[in-house]
BALO-861997 format. One line per 4 residues: number of its first residue (from 0); their letters; for each residue x, y, z of N, C-alpha, C. Coordinates in steps of 0.2 Angstrom, whole numbers, plus 5000, padded with zeros to 4 digits. Example, Ala and Ser with C-alpha at 12.3 -4.5 7.8 and 13.67 -1.06 7.14 Angstrom:
0	as	5066 4972 5039 5062 4978 5039 5066 4984 5039; 5064 4989 5035 5068 4995 5036 5064 5000 5039
end
This chain:
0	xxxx	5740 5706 5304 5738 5710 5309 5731 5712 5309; 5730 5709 5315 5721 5711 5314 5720 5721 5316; 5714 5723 5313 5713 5731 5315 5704 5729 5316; 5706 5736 5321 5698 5736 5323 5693 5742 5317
4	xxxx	5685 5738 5318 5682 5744 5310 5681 5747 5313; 5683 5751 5319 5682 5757 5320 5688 5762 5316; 5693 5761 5314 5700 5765 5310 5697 5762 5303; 5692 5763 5300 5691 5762 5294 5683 5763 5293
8	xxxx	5682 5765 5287 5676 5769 5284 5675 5764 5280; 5667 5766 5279 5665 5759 5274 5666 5759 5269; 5667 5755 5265 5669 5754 5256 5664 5752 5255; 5664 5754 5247 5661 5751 5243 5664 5746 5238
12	xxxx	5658 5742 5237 5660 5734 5234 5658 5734 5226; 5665 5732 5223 5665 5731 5217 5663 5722 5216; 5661 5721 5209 5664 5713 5209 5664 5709 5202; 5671 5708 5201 5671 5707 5195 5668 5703 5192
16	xxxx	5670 5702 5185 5668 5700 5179 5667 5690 5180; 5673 5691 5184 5673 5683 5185 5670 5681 5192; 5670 5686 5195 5666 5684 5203 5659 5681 5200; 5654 5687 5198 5649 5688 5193 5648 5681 5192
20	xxxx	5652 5680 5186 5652 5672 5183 5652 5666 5188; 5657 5666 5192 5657 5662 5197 5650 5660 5202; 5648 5665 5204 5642 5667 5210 5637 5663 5205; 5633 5663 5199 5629 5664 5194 5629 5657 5193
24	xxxx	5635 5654 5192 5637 5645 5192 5635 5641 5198; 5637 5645 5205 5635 5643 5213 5627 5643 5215; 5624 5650 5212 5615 5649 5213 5612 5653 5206; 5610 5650 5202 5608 5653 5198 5602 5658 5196
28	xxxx	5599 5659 5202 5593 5663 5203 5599 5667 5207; 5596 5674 5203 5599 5681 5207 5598 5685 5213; 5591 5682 5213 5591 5685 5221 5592 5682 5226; 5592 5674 5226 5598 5669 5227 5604 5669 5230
32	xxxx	5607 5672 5226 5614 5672 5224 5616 5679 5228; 5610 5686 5227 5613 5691 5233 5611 5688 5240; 5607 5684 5241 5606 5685 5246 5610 5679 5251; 5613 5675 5245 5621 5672 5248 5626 5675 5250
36	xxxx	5628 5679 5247 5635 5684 5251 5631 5691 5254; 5625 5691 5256 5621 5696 5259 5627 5698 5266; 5628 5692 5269 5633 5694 5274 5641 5698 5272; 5642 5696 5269 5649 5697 5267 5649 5703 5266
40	xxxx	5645 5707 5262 5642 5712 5259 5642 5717 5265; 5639 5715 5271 5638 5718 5278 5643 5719 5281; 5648 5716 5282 5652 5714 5287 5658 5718 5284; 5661 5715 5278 5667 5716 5274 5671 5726 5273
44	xxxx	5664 5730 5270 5666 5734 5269 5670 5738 5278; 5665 5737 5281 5667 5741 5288 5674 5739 5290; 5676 5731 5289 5683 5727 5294 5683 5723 5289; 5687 5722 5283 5689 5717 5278 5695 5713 5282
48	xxxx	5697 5714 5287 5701 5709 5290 5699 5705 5293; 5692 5705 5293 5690 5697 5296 5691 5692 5293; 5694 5692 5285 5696 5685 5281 5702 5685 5284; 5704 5680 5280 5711 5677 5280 5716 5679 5276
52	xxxx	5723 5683 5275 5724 5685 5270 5729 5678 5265; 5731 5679 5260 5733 5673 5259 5741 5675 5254; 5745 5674 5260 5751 5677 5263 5757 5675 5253; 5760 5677 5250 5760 5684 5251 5758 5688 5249
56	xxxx	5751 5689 5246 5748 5692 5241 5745 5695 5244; 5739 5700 5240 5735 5706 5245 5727 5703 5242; 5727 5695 5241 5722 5691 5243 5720 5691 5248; 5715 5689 5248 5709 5689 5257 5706 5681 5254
60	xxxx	5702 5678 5260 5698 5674 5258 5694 5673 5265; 5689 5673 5264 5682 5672 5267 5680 5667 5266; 5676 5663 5270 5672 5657 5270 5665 5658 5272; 5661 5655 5266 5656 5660 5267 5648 5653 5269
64	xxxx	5646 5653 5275 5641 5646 5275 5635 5648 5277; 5630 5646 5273 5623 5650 5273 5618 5643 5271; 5614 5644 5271 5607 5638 5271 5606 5634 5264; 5608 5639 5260 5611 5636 5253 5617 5634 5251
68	xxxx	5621 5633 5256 5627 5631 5253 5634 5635 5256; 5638 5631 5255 5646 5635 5258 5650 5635 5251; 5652 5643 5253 5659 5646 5247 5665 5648 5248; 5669 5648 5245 5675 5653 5247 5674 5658 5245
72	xxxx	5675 5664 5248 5676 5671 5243 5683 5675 5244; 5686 5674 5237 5694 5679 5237 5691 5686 5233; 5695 5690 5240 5692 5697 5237 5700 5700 5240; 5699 5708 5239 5705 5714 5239 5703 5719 5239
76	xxxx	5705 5722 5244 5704 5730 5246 5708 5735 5246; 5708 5740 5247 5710 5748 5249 5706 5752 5254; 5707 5756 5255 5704 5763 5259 5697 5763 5255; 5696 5763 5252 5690 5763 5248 5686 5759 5244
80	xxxx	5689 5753 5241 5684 5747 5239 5688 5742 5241; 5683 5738 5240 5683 5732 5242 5680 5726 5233; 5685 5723 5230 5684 5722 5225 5683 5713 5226; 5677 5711 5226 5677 5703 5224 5680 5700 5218
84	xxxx	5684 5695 5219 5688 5694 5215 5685 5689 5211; 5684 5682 5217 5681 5676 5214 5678 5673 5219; 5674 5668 5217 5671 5663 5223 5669 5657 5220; 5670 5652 5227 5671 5643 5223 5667 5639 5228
88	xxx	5662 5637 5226 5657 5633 5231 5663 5625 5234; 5661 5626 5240 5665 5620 5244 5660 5616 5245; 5663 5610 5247 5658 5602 5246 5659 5602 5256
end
């Protein structure tokens, strides 16, 4: 079920341990590397339903294509955060 960002407040973004490590292995310069999921980052907290969720889990995944490169990102939310989980550079 898709929802509109309007019946939702923005979250704040968490990102694990393994995201961290993942993102870091995709671009190894940091600023880089934010400014690769810069969109996701924008977009996510307000309407995290624009991923795809990955049925039956409370997995999401985004696809992420930017001038550096295309990712996947699996992340998970609540009312309140939005927790990156992991991300995998795609060929």
């Amino acid at each position: 079920m898709r929802h509109s960002s309007e019946n939702f407040r923005d979250r704040r973004i968490i990102e694990s341990p393994r995201f961290s490590k993942e993102l870091r292995e995709i671009q190894k310069d940091e600023r880089r590397a934010d400014e690769f999921i810069e969109s996701a980052k924008l977009v996510l907290p307000s309407n995290p339903y624009i991923g795809q969720q990955l049925v039956p889990s409370h997995i999401w995944f985004l696809p992420i294509s930017e001038a550096v490169g295309r990712a996947a990102l699996y992340y998970r939310f609540d009312e309140d955060v939005i927790e990156f989980l992991s991300i995998k550079a795609l060929k």
